[in-house]
Kinemage of the C-alpha trace (Angstrom):
@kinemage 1
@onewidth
@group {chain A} dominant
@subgroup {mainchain}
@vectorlist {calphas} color= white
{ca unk a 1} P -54.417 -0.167 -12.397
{ca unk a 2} L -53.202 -3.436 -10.161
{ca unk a 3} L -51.367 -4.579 -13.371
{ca unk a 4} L -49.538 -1.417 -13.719
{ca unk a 5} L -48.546 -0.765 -10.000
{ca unk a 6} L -47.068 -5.246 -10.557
{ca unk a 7} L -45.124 -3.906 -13.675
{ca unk a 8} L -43.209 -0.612 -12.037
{ca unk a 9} L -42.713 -2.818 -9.147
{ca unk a 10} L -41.006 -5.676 -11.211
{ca unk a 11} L -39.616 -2.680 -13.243
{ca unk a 12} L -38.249 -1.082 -9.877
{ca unk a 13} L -36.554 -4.437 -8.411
{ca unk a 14} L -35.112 -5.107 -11.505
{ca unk a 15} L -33.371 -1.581 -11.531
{ca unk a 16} L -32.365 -2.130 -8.267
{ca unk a 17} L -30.942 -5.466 -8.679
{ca unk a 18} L -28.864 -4.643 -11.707
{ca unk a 19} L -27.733 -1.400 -9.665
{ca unk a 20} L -26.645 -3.240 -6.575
{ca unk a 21} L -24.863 -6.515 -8.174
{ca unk a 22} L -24.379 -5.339 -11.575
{ca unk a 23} L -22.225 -2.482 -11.513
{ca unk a 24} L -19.018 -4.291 -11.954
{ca unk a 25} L -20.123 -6.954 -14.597
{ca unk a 26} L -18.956 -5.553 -17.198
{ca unk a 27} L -15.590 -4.857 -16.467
{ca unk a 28} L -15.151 -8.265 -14.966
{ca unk a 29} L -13.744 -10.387 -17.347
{ca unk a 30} L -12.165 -7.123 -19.071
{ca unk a 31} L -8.446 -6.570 -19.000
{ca unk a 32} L -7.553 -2.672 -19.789
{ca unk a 33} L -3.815 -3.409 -18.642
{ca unk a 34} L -1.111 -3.116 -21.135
{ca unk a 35} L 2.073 -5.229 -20.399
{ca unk a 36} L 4.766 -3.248 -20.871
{ca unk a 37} L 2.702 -0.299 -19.145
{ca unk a 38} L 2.730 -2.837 -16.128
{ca unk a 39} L 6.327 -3.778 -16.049
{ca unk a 40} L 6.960 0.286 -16.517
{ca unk a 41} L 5.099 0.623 -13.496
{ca unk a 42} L 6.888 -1.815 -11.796
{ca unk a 43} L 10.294 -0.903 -12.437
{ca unk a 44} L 8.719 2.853 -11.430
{ca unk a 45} L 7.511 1.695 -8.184
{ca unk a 46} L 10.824 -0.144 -6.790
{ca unk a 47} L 12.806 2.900 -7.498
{ca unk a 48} L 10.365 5.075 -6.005
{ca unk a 49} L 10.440 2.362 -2.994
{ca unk a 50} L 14.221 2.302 -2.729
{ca unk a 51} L 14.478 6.555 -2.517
{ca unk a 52} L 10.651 6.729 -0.713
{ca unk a 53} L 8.672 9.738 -1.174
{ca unk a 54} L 9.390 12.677 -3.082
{ca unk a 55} L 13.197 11.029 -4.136
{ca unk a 56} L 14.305 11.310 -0.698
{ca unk a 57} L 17.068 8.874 0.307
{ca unk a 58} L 15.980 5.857 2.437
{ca unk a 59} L 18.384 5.006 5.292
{ca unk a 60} L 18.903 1.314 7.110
{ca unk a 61} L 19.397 1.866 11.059
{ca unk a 62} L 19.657 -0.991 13.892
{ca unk a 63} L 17.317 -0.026 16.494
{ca unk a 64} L 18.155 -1.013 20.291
{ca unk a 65} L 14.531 0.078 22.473
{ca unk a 66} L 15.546 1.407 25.762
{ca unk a 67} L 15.132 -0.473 28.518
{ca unk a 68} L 15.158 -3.734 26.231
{ca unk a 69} L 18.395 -3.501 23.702
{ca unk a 70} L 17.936 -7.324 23.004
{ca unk a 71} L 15.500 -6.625 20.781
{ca unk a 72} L 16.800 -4.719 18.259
{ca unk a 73} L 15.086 -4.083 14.903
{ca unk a 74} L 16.223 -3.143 11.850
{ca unk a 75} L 14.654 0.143 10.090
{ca unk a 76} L 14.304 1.647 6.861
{ca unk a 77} L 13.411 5.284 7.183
{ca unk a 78} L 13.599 8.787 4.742
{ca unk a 79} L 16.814 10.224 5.286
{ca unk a 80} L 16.227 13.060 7.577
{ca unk a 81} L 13.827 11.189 9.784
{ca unk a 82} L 16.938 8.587 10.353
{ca unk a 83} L 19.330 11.199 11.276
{ca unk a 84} L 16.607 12.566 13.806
{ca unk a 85} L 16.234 9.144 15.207
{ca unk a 86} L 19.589 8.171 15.398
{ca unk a 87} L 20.104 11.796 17.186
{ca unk a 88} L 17.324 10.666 19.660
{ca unk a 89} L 18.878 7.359 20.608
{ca unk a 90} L 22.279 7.093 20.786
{ca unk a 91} L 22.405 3.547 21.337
{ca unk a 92} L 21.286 3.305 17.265
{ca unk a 93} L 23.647 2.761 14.588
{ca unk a 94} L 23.410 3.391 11.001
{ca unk a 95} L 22.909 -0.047 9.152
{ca unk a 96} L 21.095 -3.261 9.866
{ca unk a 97} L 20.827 -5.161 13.361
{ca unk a 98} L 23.504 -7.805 13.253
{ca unk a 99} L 21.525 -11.521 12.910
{ca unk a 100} L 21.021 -13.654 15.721
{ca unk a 101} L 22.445 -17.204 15.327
């Protein structure tokens, strides 16, 4: 009876082990990627970034904070949330901050 109650315990911690560190193994040296699906992917994703989410336009606005119009930023933002922001501070333009020499 000792023996057995040894065995299901060696038995257990093995289990456990191979649960706890050995779930990725065997996908670790594995490479399920095809090439051209990556580059597809990538060409995907830069139009996707240039028109954002859902194909909505993205728009460039210089951003002057009130109270501190020094420190303008340059923004990319969906189409209609530009507008909005531009409608909310006037001080904004459409287009990037000019750079500071």
């Amino acid at each position: 009876m000792k023996r057995t109650k040894t065995t299901i315990a060696l038995l257990t911690m093995v289990v456990v082990i191979g649960l706890t560190f050995g779930s990725g193994a065997a996908f670790a040296g594995a490479d399920y990627s095809d090439k051209k699906d990556v580059k597809k992917d990538d060409k995907k994703e830069k139009k996707e970034k240039k028109k954002g989410k859902k194909g909505k336009e993205k728009v460039t606005i210089c951003h002057r904070p009130p109270g501190n119009p020094s420190n303008a930023q340059t923004l990319t933002l969906g189409a209609p949330g530009a507008q909005a922001h531009l409608d909310n501070h006037p001080k904004d333009t459409k287009g990037p901050c000019p750079k500071k020499y």
